[in-house]
C-alpha positions as CSV (number, residue, x, y, z in Angstrom):
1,X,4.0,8.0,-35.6
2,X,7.6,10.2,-36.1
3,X,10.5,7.4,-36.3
4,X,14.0,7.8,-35.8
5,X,16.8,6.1,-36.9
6,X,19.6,4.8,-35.0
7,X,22.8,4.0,-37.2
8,X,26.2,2.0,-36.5
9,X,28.5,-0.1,-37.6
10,X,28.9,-4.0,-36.1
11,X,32.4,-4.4,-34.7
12,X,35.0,-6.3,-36.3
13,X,34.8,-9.5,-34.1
14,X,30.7,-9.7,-34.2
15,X,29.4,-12.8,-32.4
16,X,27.3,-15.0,-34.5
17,X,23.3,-14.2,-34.0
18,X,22.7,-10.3,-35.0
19,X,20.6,-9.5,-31.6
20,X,23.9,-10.3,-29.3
21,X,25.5,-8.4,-32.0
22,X,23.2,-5.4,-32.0
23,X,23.5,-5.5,-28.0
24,X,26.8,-4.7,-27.7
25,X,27.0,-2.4,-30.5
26,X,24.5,-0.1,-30.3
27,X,24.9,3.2,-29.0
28,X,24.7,3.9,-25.5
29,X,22.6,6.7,-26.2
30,X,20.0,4.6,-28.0
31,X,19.4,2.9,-24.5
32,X,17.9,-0.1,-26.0
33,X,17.8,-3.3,-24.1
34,X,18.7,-6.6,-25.5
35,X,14.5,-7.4,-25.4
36,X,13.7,-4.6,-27.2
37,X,16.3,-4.8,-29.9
38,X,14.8,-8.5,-30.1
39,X,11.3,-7.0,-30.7
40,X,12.6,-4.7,-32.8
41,X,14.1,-7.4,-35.2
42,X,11.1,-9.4,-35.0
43,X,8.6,-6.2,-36.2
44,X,10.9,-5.7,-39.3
45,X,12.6,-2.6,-37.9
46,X,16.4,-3.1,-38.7
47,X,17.7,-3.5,-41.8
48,X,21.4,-5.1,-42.6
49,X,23.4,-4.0,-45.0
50,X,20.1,-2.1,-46.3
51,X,18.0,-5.2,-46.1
52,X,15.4,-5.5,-43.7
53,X,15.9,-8.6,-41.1
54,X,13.5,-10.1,-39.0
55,X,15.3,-13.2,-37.0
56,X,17.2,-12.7,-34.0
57,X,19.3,-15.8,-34.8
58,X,20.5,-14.1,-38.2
59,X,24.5,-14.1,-38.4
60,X,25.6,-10.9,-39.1
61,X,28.7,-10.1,-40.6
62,X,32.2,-7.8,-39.5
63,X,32.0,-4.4,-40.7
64,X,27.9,-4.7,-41.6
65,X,26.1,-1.4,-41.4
66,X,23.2,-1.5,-39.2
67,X,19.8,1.0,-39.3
68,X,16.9,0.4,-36.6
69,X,14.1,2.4,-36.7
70,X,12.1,3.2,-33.5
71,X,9.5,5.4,-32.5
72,X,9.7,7.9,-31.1
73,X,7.9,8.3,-27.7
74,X,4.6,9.2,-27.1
75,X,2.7,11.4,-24.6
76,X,1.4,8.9,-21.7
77,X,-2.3,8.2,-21.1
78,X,-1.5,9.1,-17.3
79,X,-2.2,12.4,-16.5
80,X,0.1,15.2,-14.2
81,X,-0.9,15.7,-10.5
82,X,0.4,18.3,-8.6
83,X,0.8,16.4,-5.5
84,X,3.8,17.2,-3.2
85,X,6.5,14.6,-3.0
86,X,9.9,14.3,-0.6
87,X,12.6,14.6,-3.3
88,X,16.3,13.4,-2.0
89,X,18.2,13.5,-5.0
90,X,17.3,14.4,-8.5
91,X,19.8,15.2,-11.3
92,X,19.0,15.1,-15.3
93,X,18.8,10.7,-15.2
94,X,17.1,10.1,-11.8
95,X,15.3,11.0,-8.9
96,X,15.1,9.4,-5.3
97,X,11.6,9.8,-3.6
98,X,10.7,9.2,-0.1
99,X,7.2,8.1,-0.9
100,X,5.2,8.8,1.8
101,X,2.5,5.6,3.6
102,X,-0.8,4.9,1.8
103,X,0.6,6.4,-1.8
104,X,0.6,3.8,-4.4
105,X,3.6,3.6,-7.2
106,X,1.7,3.2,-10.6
107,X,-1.7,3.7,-11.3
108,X,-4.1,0.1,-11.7
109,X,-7.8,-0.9,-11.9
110,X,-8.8,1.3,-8.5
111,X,-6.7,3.4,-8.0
112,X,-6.8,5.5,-10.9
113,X,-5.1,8.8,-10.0
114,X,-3.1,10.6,-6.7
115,X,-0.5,8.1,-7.6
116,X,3.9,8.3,-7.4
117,X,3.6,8.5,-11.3
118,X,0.7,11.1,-11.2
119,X,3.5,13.4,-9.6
120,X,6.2,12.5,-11.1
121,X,4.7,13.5,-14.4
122,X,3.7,16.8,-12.8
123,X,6.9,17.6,-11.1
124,X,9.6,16.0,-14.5
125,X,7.2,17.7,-17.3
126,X,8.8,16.6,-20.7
127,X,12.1,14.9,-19.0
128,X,11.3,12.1,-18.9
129,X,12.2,8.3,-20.3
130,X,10.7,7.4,-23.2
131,X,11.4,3.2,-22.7
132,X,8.8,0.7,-24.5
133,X,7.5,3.9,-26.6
134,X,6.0,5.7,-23.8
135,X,7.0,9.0,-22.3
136,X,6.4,8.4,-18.3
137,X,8.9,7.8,-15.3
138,X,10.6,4.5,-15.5
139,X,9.9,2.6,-12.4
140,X,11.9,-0.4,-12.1
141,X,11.0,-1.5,-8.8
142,X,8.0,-0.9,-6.2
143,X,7.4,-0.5,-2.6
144,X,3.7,-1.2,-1.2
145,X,1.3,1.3,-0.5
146,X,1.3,1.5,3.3
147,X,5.6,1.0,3.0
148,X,6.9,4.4,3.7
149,X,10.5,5.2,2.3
150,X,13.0,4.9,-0.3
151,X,12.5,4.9,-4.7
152,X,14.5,5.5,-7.1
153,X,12.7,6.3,-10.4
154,X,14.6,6.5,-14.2
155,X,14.0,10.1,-16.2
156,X,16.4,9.2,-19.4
157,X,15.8,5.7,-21.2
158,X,19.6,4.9,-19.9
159,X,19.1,5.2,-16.5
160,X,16.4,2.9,-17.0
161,X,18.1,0.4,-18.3
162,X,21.2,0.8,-16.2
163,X,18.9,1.0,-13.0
164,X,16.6,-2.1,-14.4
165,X,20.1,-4.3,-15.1
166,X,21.0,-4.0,-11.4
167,X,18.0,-4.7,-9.8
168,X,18.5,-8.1,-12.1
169,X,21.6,-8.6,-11.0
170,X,19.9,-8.0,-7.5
171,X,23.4,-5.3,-6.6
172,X,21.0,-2.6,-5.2
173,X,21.3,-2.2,-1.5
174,X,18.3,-1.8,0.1
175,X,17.2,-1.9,4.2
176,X,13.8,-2.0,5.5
177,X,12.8,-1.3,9.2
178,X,10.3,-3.4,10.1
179,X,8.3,-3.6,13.6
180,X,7.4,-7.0,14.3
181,X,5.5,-9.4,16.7
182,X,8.1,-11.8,18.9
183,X,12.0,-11.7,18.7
184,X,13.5,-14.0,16.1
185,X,16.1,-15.9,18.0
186,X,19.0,-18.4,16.8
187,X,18.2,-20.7,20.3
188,X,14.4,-20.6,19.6
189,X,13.4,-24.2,19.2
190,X,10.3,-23.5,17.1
191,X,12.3,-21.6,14.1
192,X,14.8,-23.9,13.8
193,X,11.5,-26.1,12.9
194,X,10.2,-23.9,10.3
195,X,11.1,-24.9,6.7
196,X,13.5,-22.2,5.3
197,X,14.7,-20.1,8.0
198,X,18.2,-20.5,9.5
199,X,20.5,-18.5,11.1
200,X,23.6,-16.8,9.7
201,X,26.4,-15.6,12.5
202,X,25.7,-12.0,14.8
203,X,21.6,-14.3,14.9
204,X,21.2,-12.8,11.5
205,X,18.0,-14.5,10.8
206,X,18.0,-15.7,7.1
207,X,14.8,-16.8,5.0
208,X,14.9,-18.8,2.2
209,X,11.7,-20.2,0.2
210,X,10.3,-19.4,-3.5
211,X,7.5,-16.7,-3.4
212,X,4.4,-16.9,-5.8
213,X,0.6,-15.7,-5.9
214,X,-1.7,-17.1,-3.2
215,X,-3.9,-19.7,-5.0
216,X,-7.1,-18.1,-4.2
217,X,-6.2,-15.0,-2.9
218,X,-4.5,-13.0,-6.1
219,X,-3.8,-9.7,-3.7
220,X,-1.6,-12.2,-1.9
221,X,1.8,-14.1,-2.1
222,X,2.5,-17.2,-0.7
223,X,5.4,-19.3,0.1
224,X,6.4,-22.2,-1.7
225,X,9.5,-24.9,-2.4
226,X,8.5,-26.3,-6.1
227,X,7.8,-23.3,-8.5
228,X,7.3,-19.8,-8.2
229,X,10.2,-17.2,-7.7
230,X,13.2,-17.2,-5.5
231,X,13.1,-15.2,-2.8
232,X,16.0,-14.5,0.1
233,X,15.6,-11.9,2.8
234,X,18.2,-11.7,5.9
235,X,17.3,-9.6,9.7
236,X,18.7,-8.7,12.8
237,X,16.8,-7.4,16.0
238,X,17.8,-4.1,16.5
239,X,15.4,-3.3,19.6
240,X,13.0,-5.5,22.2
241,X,9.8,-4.1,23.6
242,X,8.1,-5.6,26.6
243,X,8.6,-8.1,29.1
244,X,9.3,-10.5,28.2
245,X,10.3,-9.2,25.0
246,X,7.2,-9.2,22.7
247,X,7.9,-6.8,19.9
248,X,11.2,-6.4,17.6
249,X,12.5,-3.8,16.0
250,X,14.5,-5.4,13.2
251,X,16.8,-4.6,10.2
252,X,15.6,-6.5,7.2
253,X,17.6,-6.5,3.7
254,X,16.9,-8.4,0.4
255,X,19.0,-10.3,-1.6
256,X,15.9,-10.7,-3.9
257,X,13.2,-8.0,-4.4
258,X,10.0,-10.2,-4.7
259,X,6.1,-8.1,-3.9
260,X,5.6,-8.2,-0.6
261,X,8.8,-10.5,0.1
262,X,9.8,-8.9,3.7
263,X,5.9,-9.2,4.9
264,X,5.3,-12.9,3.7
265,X,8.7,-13.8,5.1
266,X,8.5,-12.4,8.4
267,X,5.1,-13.8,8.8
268,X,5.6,-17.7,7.5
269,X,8.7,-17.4,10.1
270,X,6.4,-16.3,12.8
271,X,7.3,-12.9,13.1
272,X,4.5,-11.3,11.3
273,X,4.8,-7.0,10.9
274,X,2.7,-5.1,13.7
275,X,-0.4,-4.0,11.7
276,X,-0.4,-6.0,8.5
277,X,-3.7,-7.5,8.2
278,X,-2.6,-9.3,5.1
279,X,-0.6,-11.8,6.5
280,X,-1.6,-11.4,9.9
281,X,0.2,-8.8,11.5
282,X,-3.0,-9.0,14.1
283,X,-1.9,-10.7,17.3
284,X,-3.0,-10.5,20.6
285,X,-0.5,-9.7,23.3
286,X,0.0,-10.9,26.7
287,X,-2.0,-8.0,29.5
288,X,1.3,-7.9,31.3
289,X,4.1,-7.9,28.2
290,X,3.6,-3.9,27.4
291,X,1.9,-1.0,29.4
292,X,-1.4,-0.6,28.6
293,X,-0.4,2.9,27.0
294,X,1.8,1.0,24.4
295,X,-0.7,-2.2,24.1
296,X,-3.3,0.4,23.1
297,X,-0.7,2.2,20.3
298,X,0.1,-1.2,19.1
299,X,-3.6,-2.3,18.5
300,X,-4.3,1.5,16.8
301,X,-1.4,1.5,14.1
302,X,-2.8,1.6,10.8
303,X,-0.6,0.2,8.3
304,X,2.1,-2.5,8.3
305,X,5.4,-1.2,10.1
306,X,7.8,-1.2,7.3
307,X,9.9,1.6,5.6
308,X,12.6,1.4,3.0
309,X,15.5,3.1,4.8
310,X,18.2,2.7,2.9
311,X,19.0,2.6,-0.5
312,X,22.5,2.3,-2.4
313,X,23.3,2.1,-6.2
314,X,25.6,3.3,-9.2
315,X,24.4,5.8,-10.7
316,X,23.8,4.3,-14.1
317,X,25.0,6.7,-16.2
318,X,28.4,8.5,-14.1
319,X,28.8,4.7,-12.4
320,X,29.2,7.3,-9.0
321,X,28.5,5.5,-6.0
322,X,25.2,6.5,-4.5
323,X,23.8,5.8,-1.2
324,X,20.8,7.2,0.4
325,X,18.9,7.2,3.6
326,X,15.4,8.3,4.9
327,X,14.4,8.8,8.5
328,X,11.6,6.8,10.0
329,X,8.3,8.6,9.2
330,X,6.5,10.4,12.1
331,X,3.5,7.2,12.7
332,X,6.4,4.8,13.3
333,X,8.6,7.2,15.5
334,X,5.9,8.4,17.0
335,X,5.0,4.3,18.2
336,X,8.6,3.4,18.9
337,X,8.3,6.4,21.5
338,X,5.5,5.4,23.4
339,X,7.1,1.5,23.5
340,X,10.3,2.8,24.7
341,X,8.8,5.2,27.4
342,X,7.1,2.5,28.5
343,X,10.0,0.5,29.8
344,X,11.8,3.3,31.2
């Protein structure tokens, strides 16, 4: 496979072990991460001062003249789609999708093809990131299937990294609307029970646990307090429906970005998202709390009631502000309308 070399000089002050060396050093171009440069150590790919080094930990002196060799990237075993997609913003590093309900990010076991990445290889063509020796879109975080809303996918190998860094760093600003059963209350007895939720001030509802993979269900998280990952999502009630109230519209936003982290949240604080079978969105509602009209539209919505609204970052390579936001699609305006003509 064609290999290309990446040359540079270590800085006068280096720092003791050549991969935090090589880190800071390298050209920004290169868009190597830390882990990578690591790997590439380890497989015999840099050489020091002409000799080849293979241990991270290797001190590596002022002034040393560094080579790394790295592939160079390779077609992806994914193939192009022409499917239509909602572009927001695209410029030569990144583009901002509003992915549509019931399309899935990334190809997997099942769902081979009609995927995100199916048209964003169709729609990018050859401009595209080339991270981990792959030519495809970098997608450094997800939203569900049946979430509608806001993505922002890498097309050069530094806005990958500089996209992936501040997800880590958890600085991306992302709101969800969610439409949920009950109203999440500060004066409701029964949450101030449940292990993990508080309250923050203006009844932001907070939730704190650690999120990992259902024990026997893999398709599932779960909610723990030893182990797994942590996981912090805050809401505020926007809207009530019925009477008395029986449905909330609410703001959600994530401090963490864990799989399916607003969904398991709402539901382990008893607020569970209006047609979610996975963590049982599925409730039965008092005859008299909605008109029959918006009972029935309740019971008929197809796919959990979330979108990704919002979505604010640098932009990793101009470090320009960027802030973004996506109407709610036509299923979940179309059932807010029918609850609020109810109570009119």
């Amino acid at each position: 496979m064609p290999l290309r070399q990446i040359q540079f000089f270590i800085d006068a002050t280096p720092p003791q072990r050549l991969d935090k060396a090589l880190a800071r050093d390298v050209p920004v171009a290169a868009a190597l991460s830390r882990t990578r440069l690591g790997r590439l150590i380890e497989s015999g790919a840099v050489t020091v001062d002409g000799t080849t080094v293979t241990d991270p930990k290797a001190k590596v002196a002022a002034g040393a003249d560094v080579t790394i060799e790295v592939e160079e990237a390779r077609e992806s075993h994914i193939l192009p789609e022409p499917i239509p997609l909602d572009i927001v913003f695209e410029d030569a590093h990144l583009i901002v999708v509003n992915k549509l309900a019931g399309m899935v990010v990334h190809p997997a076991p099942g769902t081979p093809t009609g995927t995100l990445v199916n048209a964003l290889l169709a729609h990018c063509g050859d401009d595209l990131s080339g991270v981990g020796g792959m030519k495809r879109p970098g997608i450094v975080h997800r939203i569900d299937k049946e979430t509608s809303g806001l993505l922002v996918v890498a097309k050069s190998d530094a806005a990958h990294h500089g996209l992936a860094a501040q997800f880590e760093a958890h600085s991306v600003e992302r709101y969800y609307q969610a439409l949920v059963y009950g109203v999440p209350d500060a004066n409701d007895p029964r949450l101030r029970g449940v292990r993990g939720t508080s309250f923050e001030p203006g009844n932001i509802l907070k939730i704190t646990t650690q999120l990992a993979r259902h024990r026997t269900d893999r398709q599932r998280q779960a909610v723990l307090f030893d182990g797994g990952r942590h996981a912090v999502t805050r809401a505020r009630t926007i809207e009530r429906f019925g009477t008395p109230p029986a449905l909330a519209l609410m703001e959600c936003w994530l401090e963490t970005g864990r799989t399916h982290q607003i969904r398991v949240h709402l539901a382990h604080a008893g607020h569970g998202l209006v047609g979610d079978p996975t963590y049982g969105g599925r409730r039965t509602l008092a005859r008299a709390a909605l008109p029959e009209a918006a009972g029935d539209a309740i019971k008929a919505f197809a796919r959990q009631a979330l979108h990704a609204a919002v979505l604010g970052f640098d932009h990793p390579v101009t470090g320009e502000k960027m802030r973004f936001e996506a109407p709610l699609p036509d299923d979940m305006a179309q059932l807010l309308t029918v609850l609020r003509s109810g109570l009119t």
